[in-house]
C-alpha positions as CSV (number, residue, x, y, z in Angstrom):
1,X,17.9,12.4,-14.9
2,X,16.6,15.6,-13.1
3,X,18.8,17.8,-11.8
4,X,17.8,17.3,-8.0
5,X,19.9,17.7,-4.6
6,X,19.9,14.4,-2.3
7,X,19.9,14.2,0.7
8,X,22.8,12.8,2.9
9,X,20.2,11.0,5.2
10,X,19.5,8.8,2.3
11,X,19.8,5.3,1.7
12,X,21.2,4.2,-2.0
13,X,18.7,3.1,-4.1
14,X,20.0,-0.6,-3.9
15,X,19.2,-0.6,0.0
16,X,15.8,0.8,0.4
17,X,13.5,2.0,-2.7
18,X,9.7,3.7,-2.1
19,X,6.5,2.4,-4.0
20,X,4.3,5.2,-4.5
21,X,0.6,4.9,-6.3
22,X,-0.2,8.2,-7.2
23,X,-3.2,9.6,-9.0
24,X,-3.0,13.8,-9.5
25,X,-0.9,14.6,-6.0
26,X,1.6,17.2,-6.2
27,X,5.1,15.4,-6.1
28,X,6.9,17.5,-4.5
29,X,6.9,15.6,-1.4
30,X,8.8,13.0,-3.2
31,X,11.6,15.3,-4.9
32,X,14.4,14.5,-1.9
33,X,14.2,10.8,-2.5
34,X,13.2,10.5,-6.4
35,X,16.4,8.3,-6.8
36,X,14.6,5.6,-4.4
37,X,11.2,6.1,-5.9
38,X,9.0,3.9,-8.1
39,X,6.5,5.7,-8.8
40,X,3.1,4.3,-10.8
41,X,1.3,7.2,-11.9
42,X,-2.7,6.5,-12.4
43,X,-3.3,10.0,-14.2
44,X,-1.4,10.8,-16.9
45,X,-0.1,14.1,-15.3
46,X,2.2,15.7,-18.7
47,X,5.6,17.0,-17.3
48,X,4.6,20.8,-17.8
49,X,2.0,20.3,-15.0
50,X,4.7,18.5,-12.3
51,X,7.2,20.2,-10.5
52,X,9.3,16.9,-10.7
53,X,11.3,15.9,-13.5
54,X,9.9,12.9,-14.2
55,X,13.1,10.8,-15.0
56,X,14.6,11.8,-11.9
57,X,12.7,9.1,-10.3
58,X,14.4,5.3,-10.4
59,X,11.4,4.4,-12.2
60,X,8.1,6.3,-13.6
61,X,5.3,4.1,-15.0
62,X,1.9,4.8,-16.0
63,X,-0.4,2.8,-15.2
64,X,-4.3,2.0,-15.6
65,X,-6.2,4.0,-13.5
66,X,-7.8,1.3,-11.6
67,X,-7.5,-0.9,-8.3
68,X,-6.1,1.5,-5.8
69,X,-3.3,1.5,-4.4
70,X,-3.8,-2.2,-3.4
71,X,-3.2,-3.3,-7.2
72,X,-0.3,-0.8,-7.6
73,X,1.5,-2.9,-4.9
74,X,1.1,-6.1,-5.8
75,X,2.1,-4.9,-9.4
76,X,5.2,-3.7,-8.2
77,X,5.5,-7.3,-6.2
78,X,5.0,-9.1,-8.4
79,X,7.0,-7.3,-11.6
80,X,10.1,-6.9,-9.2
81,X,9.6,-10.1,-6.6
82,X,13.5,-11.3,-7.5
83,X,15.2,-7.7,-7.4
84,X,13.7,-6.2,-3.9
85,X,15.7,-3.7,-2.3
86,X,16.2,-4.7,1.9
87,X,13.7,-2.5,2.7
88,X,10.5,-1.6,1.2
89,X,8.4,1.1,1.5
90,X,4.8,1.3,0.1
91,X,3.1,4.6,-0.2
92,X,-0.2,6.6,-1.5
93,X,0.9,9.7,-3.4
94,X,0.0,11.8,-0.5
95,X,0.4,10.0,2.4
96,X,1.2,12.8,5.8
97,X,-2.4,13.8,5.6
98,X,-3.4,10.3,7.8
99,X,0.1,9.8,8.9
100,X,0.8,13.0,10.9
101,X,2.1,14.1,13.8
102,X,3.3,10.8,14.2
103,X,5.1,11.1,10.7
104,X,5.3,14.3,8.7
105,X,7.6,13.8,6.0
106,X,9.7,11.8,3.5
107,X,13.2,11.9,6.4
108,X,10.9,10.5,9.1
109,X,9.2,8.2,6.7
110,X,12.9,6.6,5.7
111,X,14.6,6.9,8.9
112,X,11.7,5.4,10.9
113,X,11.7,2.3,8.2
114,X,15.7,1.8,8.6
115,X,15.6,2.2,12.6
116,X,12.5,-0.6,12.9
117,X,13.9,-2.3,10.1
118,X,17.3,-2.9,10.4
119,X,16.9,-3.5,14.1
120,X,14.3,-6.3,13.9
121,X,11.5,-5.2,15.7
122,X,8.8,-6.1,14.0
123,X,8.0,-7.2,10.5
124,X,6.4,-3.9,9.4
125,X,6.7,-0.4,9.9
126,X,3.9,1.5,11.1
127,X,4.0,4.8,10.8
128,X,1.0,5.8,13.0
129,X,-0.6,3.3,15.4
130,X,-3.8,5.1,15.8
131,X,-4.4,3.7,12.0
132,X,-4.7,0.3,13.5
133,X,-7.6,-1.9,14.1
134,X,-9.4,-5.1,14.1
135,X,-11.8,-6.0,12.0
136,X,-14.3,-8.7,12.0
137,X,-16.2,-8.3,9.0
138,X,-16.3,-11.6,7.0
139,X,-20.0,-11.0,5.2
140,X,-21.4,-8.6,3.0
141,X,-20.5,-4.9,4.0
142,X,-23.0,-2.0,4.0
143,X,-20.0,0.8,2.5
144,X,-23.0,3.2,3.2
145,X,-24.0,2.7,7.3
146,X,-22.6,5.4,9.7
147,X,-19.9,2.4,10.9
148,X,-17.7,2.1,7.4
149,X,-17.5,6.0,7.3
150,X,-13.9,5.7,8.6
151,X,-13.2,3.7,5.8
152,X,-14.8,4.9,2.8
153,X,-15.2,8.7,2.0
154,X,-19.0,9.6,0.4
155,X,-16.7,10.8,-2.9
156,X,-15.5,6.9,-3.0
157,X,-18.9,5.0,-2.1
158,X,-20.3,7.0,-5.1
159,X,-18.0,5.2,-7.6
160,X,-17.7,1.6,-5.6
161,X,-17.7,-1.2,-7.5
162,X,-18.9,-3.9,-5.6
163,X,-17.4,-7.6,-5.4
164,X,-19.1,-10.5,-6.5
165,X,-18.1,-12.1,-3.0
166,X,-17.7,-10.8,0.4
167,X,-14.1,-10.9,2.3
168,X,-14.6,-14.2,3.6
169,X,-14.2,-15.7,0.0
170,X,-11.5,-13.0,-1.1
171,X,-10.0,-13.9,2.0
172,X,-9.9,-17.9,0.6
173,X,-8.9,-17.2,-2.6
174,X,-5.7,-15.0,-1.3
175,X,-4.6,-17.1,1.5
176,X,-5.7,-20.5,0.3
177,X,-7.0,-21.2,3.8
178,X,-10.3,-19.9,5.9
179,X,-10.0,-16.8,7.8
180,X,-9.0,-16.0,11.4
181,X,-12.0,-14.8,13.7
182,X,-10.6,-10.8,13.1
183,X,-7.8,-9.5,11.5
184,X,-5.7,-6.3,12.0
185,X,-5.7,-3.8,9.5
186,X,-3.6,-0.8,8.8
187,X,-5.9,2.2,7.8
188,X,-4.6,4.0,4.6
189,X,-1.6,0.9,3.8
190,X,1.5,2.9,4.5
191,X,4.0,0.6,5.8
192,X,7.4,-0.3,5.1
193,X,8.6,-4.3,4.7
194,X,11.6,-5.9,4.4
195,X,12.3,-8.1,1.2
196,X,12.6,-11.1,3.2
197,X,9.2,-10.5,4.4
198,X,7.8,-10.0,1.1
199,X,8.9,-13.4,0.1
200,X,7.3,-15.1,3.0
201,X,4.8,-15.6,-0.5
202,X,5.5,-17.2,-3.3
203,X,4.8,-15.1,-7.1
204,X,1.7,-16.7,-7.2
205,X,0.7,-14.9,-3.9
206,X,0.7,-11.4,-5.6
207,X,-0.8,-13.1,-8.9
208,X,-3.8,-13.9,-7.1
209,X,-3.9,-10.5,-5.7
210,X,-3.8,-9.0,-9.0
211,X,-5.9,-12.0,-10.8
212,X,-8.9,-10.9,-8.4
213,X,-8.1,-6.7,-8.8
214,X,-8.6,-7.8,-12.8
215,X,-11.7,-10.7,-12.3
216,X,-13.4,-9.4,-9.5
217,X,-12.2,-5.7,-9.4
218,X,-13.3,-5.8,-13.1
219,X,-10.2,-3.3,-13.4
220,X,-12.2,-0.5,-11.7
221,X,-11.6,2.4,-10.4
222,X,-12.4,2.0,-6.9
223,X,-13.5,-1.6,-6.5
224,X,-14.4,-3.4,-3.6
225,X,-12.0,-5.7,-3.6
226,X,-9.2,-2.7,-3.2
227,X,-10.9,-2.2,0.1
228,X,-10.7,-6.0,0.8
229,X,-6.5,-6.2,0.3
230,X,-6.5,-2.6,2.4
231,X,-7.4,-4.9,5.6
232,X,-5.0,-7.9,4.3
233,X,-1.6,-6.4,4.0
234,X,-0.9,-7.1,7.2
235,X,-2.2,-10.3,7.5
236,X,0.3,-10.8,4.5
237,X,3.3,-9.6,6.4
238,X,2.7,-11.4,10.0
239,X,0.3,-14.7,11.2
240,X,0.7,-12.2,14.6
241,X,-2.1,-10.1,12.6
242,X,-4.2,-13.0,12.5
243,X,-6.8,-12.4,15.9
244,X,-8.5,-14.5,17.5
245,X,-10.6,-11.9,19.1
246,X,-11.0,-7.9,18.3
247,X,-8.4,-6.4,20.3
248,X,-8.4,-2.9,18.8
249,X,-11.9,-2.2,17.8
């Protein structure tokens, strides 16, 4: 393993571990809590280029550069489901650029998970509330009108790869049951979970996740469907994100 320095603020792997779905970020960010980190690479980045040793993370995986982080997540899920740590934290590879002020780096991104956590406030972290919204798109979305610009770069509508249903139907095929009237959504998917929330679903939950990033998604790149699961994590973790109105538009 890497020759790193830890940190005395962190957890032991065994009570809180970091999913990170990285593509070609810098991991230097990570370096402090590599012994916590599962990190799914989607670019084969050799070990010249990275200023990490790679096997000082608990785990480094390549992975198929497809699905967005979305299919990254439920991999982990769904590989792990019966060895979750307490607390969970899911991750991009370079998350403080939508997370900041509110959270600027990997300390505030640990403690803030152990203090909400630990405490029981909620079922999820959120790291910065001005990500959140409601969302009551159930039909086909135009990815290219002035509206969706806050959720799709122009970079990723180039290379969309569109769903053969809208989010009503991914919605039914997910949850097994029809949809709320909106749903709240977490821009960007950085939260943190506990275990027990996570298992609130069954295996097969995070099956059909990956079933539909692999049918559906047709193992793309950036598939539509990745944008679907972006606006139902929470939904996942709390019926509370189940609206019947748009609060937060």
């Amino acid at each position: 393993m890497g020759d790193l320095t830890i940190p005395s603020w962190l957890p032991p792997p065994s009570a809180l571990s970091i999913v990170v779905s990285r593509y070609k970020e810098p991991l230097d960010i990570w370096g402090d809590v590599a012994p916590n980190v599962y990190l799914y690479a989607k670019f084969d980045t050799p070990q010249v280029n990275d200023s990490i040793p790679h096997d000082s993370f608990r785990h480094y995986e390549l992975l198929p550069n497809a699905g967005r982080e979305g299919q990254t997540y439920c991999h982990h899920i769904y590989t792990h489901y019966d060895n979750l740590e307490p607390i969970v934290i899911f991750s991009q590879g370079d998350p403080f650029d939508i997370l900041v002020p509110q959270t600027n780096n990997t300390e505030q991104l640990v403690r803030t998970a152990q203090e909400s956590l630990l405490q029981d406030f909620d079922p999820v972290t959120i790291y910065n509330y001005d990500l959140l919204h409601d969302v009551a798109e159930w039909g086909p979305i135009d990815w290219s009108s002035p509206e969706e610009g806050y959720w799709i770069t122009p970079k990723q509508l180039e290379t969309l790869t569109p769903a053969p249903y809208d989010m009503a139907e991914f919605w039914q095929r997910l949850f097994l049951e029809p949809h709320p009237v909106a749903v709240r959504v977490l821009h960007g998917a950085v939260f943190a979970v506990r275990r027990e929330t996570i298992w609130r679903h069954p295996p097969e939950f995070y099956r059909r996740c990956l079933d539909q990033f692999a049918d559906a998604g047709k193992n793309a790149v950036n598939p539509e469907i990745g944008f679907f699961m972006e606006r139902a994590w929470l939904a996942a973790w709390s019926k509370g994100n189940w609206k019947d109105r748009v609060e937060i538009p």
